[in-house]
CHARMM-style PDB file with segment names, atoms N, HN, CA, C and O in Angstrom:
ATOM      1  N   UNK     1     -78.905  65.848 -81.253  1.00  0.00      PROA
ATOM      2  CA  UNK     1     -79.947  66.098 -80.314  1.00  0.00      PROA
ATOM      3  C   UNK     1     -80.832  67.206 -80.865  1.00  0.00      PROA
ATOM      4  O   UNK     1     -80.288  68.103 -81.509  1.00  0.00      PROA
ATOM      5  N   UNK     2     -82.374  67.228 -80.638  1.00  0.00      PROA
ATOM      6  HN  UNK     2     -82.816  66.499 -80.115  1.00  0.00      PROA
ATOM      7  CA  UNK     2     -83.113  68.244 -81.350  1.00  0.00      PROA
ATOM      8  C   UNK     2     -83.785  68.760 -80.238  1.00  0.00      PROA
ATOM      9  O   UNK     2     -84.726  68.079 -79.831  1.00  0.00      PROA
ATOM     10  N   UNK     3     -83.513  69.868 -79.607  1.00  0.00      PROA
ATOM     11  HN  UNK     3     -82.748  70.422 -79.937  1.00  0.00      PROA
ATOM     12  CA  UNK     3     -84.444  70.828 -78.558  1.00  0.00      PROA
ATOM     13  C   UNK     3     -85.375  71.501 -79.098  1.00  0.00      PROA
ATOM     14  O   UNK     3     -85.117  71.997 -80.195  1.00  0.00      PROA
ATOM     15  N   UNK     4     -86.621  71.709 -78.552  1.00  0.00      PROA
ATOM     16  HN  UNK     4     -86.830  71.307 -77.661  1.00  0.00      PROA
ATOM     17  CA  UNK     4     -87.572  72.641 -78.586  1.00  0.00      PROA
ATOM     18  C   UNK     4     -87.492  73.123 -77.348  1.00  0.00      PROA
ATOM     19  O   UNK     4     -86.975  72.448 -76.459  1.00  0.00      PROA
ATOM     20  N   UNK     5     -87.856  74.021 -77.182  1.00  0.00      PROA
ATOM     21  HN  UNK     5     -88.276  74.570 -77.905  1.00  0.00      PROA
ATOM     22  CA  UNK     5     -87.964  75.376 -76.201  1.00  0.00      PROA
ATOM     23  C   UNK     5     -90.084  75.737 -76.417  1.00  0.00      PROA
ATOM     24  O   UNK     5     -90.691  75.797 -77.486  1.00  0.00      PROA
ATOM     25  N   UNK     6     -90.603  75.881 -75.159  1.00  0.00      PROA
ATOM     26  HN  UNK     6     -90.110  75.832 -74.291  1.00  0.00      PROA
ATOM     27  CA  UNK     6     -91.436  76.279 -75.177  1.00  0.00      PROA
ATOM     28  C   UNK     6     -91.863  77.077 -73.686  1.00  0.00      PROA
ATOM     29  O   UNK     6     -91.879  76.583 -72.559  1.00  0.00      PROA
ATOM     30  N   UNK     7     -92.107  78.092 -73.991  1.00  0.00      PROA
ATOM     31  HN  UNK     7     -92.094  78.493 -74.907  1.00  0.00      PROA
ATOM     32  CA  UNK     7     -91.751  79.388 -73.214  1.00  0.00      PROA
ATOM     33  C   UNK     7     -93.247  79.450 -72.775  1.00  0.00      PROA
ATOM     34  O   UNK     7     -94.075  79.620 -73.669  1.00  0.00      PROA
ATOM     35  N   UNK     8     -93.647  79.338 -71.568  1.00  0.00      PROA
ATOM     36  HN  UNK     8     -92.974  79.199 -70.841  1.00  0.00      PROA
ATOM     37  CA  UNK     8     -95.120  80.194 -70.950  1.00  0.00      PROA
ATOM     38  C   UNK     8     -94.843  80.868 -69.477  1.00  0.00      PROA
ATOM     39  O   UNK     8     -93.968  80.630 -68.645  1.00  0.00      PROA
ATOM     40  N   UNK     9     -96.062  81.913 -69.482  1.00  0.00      PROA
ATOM     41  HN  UNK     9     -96.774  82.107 -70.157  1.00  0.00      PROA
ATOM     42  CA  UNK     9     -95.467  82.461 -68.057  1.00  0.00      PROA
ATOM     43  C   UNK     9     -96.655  81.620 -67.009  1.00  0.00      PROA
ATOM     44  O   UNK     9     -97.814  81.304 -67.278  1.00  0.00      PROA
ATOM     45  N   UNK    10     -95.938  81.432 -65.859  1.00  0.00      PROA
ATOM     46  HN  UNK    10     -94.997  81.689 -65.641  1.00  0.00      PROA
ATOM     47  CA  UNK    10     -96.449  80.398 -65.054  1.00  0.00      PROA
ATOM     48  C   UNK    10     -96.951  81.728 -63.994  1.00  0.00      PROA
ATOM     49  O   UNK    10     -96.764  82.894 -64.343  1.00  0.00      PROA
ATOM     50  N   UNK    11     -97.540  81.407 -62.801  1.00  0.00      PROA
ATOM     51  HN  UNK    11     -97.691  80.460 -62.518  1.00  0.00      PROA
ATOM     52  CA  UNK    11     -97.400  81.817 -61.534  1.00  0.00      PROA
ATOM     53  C   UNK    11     -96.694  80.976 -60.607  1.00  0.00      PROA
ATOM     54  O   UNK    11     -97.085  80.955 -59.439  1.00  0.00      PROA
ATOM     55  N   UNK    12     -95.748  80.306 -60.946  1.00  0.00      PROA
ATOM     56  HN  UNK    12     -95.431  80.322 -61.894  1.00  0.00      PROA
ATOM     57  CA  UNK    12     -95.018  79.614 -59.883  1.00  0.00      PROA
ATOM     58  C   UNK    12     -93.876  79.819 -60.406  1.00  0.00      PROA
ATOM     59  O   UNK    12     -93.636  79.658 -61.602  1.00  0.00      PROA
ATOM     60  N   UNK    13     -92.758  80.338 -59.228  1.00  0.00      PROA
ATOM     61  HN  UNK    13     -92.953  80.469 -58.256  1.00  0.00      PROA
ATOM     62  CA  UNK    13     -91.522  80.239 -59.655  1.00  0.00      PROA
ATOM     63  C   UNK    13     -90.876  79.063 -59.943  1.00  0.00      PROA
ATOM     64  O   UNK    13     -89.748  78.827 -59.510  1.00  0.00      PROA
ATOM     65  N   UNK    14     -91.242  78.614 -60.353  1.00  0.00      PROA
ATOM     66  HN  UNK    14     -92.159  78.806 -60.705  1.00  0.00      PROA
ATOM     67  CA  UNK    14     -90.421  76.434 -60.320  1.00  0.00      PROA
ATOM     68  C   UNK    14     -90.924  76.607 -62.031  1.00  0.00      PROA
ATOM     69  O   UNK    14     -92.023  77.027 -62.393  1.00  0.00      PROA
ATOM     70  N   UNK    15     -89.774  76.151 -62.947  1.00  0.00      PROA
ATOM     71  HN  UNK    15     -88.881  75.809 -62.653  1.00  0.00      PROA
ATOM     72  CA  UNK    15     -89.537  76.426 -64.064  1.00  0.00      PROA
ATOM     73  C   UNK    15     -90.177  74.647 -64.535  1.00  0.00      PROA
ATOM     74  O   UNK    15     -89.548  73.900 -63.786  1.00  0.00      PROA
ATOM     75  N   UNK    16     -90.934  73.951 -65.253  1.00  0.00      PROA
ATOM     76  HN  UNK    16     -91.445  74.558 -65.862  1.00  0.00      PROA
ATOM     77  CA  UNK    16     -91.114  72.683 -65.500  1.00  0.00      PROA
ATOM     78  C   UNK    16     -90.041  72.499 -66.872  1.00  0.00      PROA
ATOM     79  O   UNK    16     -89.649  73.230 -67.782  1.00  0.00      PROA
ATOM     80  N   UNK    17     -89.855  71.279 -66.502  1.00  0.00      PROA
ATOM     81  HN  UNK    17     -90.174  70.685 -65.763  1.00  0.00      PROA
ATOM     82  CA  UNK    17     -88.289  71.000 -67.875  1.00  0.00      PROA
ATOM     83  C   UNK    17     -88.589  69.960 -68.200  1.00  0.00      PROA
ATOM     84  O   UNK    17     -88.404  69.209 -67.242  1.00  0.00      PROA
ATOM     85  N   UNK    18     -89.013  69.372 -69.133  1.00  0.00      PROA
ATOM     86  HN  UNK    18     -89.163  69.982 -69.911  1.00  0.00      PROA
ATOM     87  CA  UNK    18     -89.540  68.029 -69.957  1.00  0.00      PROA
ATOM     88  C   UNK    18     -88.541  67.247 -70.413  1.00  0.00      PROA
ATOM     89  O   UNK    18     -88.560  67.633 -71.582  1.00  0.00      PROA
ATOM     90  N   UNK    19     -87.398  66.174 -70.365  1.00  0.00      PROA
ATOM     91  HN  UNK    19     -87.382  65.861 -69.416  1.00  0.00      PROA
ATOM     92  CA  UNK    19     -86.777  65.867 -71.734  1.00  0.00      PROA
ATOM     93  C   UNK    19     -87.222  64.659 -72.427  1.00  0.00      PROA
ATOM     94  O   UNK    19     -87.464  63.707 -71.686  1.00  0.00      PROA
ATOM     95  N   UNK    20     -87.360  64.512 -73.477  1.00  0.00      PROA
ATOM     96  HN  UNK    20     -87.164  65.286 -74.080  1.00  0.00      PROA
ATOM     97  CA  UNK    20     -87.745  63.721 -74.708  1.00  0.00      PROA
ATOM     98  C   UNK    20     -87.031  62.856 -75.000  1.00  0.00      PROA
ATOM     99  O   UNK    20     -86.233  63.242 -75.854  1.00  0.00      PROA
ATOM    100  N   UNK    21     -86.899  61.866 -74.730  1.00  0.00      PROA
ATOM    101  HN  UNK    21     -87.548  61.552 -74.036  1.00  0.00      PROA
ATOM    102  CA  UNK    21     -85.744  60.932 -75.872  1.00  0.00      PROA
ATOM    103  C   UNK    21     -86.282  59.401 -76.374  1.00  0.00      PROA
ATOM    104  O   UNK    21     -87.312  59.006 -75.827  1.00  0.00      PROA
ATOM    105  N   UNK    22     -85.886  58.848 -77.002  1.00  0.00      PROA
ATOM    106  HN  UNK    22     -85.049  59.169 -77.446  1.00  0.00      PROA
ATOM    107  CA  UNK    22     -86.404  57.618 -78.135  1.00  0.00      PROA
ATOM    108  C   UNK    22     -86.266  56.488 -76.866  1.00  0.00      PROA
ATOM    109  O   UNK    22     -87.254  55.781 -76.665  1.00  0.00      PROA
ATOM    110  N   UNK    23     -84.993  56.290 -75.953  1.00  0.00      PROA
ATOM    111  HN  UNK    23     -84.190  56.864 -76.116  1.00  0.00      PROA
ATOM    112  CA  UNK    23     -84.737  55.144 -75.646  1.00  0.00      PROA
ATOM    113  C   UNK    23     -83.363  55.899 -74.448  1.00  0.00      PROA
ATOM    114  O   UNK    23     -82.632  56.885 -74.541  1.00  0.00      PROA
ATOM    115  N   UNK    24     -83.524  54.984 -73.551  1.00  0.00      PROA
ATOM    116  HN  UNK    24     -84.118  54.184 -73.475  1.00  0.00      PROA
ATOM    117  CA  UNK    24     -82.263  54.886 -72.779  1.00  0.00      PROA
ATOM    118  C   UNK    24     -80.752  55.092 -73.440  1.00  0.00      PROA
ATOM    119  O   UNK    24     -79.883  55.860 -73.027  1.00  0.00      PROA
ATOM    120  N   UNK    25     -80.678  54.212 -74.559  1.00  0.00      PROA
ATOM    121  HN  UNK    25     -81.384  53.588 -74.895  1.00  0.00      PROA
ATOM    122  CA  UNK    25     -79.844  53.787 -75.384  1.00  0.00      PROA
ATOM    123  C   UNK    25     -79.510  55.238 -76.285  1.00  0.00      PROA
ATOM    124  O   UNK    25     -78.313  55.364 -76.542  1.00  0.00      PROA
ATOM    125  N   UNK    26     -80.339  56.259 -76.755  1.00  0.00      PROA
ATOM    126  HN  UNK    26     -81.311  56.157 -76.546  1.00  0.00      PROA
ATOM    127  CA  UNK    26     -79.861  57.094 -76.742  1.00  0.00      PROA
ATOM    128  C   UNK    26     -79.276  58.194 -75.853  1.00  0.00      PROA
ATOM    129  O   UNK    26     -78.785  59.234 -76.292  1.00  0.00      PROA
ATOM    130  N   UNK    27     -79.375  57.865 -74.566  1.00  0.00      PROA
ATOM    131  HN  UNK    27     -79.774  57.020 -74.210  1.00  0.00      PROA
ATOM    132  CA  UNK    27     -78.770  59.120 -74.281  1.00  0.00      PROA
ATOM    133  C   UNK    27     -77.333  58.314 -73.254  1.00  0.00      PROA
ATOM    134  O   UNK    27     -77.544  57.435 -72.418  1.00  0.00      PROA
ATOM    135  N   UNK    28     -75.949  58.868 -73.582  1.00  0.00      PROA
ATOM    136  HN  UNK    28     -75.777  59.582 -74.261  1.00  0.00      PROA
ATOM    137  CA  UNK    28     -74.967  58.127 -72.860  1.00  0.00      PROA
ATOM    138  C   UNK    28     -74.783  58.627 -71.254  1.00  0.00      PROA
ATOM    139  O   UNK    28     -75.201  59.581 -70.598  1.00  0.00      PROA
ATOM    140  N   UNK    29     -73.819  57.305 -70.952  1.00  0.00      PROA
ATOM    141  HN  UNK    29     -73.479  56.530 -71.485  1.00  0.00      PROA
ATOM    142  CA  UNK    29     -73.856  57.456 -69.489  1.00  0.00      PROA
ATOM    143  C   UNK    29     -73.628  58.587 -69.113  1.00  0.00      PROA
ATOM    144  O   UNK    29     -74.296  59.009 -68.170  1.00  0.00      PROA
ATOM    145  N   UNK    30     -72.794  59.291 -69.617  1.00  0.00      PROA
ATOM    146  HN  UNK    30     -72.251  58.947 -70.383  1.00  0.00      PROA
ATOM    147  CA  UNK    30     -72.122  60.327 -68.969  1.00  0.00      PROA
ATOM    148  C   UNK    30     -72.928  61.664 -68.808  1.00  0.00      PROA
ATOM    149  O   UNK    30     -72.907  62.296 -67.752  1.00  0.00      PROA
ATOM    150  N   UNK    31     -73.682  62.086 -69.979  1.00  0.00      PROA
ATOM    151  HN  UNK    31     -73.699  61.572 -70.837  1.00  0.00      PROA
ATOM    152  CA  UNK    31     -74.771  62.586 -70.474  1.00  0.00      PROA
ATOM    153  C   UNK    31     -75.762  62.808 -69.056  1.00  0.00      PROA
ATOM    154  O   UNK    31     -76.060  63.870 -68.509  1.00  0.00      PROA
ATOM    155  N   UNK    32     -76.200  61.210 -68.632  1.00  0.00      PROA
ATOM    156  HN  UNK    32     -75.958  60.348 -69.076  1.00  0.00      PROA
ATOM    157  CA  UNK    32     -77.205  60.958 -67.604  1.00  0.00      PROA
ATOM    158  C   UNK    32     -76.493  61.596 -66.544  1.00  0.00      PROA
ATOM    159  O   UNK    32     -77.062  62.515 -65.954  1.00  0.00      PROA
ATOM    160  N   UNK    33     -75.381  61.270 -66.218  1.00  0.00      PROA
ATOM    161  HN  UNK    33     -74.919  60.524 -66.698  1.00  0.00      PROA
ATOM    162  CA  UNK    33     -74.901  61.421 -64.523  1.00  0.00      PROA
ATOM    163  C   UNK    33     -74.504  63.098 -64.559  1.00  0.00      PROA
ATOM    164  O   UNK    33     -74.702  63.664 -63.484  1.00  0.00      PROA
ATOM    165  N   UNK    34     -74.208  63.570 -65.172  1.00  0.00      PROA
ATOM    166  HN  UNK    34     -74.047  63.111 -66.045  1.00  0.00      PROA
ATOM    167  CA  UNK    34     -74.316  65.290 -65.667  1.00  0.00      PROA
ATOM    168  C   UNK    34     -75.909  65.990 -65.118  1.00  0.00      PROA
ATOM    169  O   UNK    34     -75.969  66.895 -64.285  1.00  0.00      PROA
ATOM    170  N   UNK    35     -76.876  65.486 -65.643  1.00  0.00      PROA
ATOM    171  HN  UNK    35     -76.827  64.752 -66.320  1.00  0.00      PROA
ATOM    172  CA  UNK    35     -78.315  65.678 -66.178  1.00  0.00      PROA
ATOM    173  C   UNK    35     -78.277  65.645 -64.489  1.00  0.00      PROA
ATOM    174  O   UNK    35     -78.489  66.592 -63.733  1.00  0.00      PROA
ATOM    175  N   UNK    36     -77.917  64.158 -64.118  1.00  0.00      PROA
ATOM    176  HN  UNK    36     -77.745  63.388 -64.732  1.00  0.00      PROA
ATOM    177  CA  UNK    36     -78.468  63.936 -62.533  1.00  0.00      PROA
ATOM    178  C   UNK    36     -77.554  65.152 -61.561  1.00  0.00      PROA
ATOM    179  O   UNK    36     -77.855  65.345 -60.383  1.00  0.00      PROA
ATOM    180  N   UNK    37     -76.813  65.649 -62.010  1.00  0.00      PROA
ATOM    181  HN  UNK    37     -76.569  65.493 -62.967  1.00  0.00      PROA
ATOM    182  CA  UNK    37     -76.116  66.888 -61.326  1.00  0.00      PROA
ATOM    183  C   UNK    37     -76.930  68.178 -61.396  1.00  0.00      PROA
ATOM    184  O   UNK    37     -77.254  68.937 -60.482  1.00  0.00      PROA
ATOM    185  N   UNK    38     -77.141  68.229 -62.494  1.00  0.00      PROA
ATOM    186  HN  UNK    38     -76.878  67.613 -63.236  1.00  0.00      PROA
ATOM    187  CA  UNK    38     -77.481  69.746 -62.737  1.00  0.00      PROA
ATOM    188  C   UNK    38     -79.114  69.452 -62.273  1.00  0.00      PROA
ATOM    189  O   UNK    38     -79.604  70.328 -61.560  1.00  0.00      PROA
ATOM    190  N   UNK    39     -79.687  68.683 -62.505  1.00  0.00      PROA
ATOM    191  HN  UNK    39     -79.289  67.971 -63.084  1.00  0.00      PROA
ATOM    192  CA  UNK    39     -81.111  68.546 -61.888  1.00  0.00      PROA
ATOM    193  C   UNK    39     -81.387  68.632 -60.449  1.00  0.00      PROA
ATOM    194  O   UNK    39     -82.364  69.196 -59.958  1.00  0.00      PROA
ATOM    195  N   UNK    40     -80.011  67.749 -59.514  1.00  0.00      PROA
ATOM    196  HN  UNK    40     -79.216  67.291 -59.913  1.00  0.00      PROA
ATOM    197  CA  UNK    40     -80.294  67.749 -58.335  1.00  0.00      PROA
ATOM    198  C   UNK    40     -79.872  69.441 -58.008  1.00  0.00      PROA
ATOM    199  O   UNK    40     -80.828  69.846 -57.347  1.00  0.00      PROA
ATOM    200  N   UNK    41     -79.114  70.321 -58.136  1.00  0.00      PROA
ATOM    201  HN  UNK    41     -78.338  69.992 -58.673  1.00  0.00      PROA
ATOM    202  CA  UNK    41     -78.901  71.291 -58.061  1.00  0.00      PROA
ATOM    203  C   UNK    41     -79.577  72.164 -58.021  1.00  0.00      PROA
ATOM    204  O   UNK    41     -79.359  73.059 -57.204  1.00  0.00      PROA
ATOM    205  N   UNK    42     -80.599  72.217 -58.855  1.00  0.00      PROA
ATOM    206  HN  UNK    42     -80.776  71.491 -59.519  1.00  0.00      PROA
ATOM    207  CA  UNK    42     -81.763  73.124 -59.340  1.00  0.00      PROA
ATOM    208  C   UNK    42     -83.465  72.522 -58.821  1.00  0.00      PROA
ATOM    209  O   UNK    42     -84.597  72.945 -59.057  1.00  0.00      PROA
ATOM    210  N   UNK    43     -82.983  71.455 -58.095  1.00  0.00      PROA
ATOM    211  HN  UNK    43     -82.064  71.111 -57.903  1.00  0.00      PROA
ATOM    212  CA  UNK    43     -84.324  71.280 -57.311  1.00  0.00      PROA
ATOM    213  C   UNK    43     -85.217  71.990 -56.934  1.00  0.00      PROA
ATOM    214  O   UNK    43     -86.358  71.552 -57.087  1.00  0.00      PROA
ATOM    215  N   UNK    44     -85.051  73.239 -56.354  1.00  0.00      PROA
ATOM    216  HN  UNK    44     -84.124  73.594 -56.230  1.00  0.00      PROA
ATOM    217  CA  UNK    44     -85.823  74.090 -55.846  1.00  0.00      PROA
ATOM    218  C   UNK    44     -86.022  75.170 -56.739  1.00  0.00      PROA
ATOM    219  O   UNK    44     -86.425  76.260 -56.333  1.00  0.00      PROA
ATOM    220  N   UNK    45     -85.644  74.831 -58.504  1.00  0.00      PROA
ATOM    221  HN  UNK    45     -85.317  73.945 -58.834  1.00  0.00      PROA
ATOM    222  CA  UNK    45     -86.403  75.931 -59.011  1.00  0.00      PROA
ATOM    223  C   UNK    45     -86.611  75.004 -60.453  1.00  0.00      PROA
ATOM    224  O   UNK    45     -86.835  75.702 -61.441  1.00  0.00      PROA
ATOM    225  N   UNK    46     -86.581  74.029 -60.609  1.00  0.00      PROA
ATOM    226  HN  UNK    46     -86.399  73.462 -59.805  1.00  0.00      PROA
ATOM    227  CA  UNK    46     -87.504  73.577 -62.036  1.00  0.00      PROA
ATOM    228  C   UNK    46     -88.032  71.884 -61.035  1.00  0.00      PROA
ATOM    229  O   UNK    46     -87.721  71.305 -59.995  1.00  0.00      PROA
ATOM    230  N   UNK    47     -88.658  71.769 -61.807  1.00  0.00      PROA
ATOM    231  HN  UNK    47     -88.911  72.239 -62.652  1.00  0.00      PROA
ATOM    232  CA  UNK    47     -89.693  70.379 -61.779  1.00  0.00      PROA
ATOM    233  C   UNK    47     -89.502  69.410 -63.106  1.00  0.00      PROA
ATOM    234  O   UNK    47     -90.100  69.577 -64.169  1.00  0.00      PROA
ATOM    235  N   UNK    48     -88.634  68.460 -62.852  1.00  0.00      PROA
ATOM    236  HN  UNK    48     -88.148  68.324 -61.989  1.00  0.00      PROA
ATOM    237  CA  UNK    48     -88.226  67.682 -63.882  1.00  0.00      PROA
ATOM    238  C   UNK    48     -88.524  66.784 -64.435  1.00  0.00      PROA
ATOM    239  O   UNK    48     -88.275  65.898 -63.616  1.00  0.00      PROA
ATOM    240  N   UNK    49     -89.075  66.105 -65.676  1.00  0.00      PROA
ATOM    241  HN  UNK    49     -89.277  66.824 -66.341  1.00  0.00      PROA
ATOM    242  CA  UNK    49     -90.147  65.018 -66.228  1.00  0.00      PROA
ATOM    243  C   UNK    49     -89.436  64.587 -67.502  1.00  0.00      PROA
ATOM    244  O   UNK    49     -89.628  64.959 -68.659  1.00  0.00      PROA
ATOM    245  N   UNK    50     -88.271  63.409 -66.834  1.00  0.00      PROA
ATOM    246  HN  UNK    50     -88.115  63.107 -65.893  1.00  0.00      PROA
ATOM    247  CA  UNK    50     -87.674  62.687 -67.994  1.00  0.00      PROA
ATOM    248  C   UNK    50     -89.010  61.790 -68.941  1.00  0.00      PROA
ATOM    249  O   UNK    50     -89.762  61.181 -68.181  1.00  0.00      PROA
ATOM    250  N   UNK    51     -89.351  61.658 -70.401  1.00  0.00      PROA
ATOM    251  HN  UNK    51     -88.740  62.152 -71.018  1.00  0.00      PROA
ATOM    252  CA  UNK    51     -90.029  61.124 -70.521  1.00  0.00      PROA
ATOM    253  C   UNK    51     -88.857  59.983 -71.877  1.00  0.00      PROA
ATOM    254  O   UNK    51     -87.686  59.993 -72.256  1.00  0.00      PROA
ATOM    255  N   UNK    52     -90.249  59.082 -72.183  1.00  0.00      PROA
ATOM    256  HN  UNK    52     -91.200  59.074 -71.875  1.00  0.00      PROA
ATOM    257  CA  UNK    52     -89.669  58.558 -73.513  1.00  0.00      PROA
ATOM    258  C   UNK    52     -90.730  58.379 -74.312  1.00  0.00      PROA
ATOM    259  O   UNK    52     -91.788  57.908 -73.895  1.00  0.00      PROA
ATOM    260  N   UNK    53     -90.510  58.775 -75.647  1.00  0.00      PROA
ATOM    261  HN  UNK    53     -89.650  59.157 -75.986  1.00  0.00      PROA
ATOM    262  CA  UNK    53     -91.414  58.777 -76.692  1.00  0.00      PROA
ATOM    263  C   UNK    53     -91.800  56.863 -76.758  1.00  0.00      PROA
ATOM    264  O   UNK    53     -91.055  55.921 -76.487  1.00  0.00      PROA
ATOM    265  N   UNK    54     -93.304  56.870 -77.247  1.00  0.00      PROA
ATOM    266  HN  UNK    54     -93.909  57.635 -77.467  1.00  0.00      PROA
ATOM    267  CA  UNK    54     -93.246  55.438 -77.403  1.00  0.00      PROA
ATOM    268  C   UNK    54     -94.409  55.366 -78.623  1.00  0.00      PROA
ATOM    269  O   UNK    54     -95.001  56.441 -78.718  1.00  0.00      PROA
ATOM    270  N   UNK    55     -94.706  54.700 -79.241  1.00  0.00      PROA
ATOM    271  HN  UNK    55     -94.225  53.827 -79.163  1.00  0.00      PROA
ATOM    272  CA  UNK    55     -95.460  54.438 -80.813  1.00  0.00      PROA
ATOM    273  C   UNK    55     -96.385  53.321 -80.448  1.00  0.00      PROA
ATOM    274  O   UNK    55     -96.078  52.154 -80.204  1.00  0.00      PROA
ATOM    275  N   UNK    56     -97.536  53.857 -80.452  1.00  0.00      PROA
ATOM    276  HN  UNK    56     -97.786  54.805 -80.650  1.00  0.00      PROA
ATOM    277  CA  UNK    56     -98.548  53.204 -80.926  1.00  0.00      PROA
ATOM    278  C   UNK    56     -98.110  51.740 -81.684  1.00  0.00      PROA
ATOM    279  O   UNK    56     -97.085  51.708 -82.364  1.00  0.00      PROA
ATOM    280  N   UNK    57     -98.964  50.532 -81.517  1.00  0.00      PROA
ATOM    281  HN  UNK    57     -99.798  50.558 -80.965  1.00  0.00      PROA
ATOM    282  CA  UNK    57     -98.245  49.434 -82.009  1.00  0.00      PROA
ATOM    283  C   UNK    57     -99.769  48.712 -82.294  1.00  0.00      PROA
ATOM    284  O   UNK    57     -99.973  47.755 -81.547  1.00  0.00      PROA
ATOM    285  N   UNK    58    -100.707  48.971 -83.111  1.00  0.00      PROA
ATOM    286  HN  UNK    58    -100.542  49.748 -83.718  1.00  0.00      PROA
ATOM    287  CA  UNK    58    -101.945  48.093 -83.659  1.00  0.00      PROA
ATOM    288  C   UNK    58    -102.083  46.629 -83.736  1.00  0.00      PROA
ATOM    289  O   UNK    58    -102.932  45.802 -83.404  1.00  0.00      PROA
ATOM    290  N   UNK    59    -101.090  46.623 -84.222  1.00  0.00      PROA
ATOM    291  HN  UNK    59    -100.400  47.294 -84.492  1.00  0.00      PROA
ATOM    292  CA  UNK    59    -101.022  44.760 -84.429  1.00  0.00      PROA
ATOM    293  C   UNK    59     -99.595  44.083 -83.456  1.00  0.00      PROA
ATOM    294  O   UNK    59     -98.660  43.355 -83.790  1.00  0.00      PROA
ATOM    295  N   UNK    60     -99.845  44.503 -82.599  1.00  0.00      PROA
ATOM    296  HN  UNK    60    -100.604  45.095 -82.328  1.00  0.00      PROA
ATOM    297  CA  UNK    60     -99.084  44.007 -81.539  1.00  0.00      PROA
ATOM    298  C   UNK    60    -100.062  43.179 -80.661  1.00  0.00      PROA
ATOM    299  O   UNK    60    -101.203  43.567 -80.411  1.00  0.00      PROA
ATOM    300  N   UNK    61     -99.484  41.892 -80.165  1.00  0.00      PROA
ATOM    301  HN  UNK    61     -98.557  41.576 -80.368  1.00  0.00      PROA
ATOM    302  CA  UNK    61    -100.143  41.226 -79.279  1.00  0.00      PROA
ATOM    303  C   UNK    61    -100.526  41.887 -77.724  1.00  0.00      PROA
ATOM    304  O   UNK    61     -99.700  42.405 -76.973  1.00  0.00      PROA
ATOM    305  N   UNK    62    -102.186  41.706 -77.415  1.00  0.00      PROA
ATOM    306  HN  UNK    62    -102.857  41.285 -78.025  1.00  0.00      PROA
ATOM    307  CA  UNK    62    -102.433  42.567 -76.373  1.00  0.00      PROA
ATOM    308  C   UNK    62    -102.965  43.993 -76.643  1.00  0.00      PROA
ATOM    309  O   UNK    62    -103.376  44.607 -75.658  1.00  0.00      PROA
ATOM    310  N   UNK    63    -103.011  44.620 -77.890  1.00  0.00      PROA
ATOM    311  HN  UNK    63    -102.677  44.121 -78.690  1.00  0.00      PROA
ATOM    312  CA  UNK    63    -103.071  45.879 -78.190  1.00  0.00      PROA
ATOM    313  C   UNK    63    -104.743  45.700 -78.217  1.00  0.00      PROA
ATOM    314  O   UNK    63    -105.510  44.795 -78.547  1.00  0.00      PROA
ATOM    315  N   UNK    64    -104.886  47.102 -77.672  1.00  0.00      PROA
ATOM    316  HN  UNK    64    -104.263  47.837 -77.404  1.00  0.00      PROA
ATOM    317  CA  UNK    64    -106.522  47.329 -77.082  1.00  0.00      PROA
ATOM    318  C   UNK    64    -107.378  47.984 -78.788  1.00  0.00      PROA
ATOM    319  OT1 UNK    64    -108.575  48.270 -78.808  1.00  0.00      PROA
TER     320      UNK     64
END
């Protein structure tokens, strides 16, 4: 797993927490239902934005 940390000072106490990952498939079940613990826990002080990286695809059918 590769973390970056990026530190700014906000005026809101609610901490924003990003995580990054390639695919579902990387991250295991157990992993997730943990994540869904400690997230629901901390509700009232970070703002949470699971994302997934995705690649540009040019010659893909449909591509603008």
């Amino acid at each position: 797993m590769k973390v970056s940390l990026e530190i700014s000072k906000t005026q809101q106490d609610i901490a924003d927490v990003t995580l990054w990952y390639g695919s579902v498939l990387d991250l295991s079940p157990r992993f997730i239902e943990d994540l869904f613990d400690y997230v629901h826990l901390m509700q009232k002080f970070i703002h949470f934005s699971p994302r997934i990286i995705t690649l540009e695809c040019p010659n893909c059918v449909g591509a603008v």
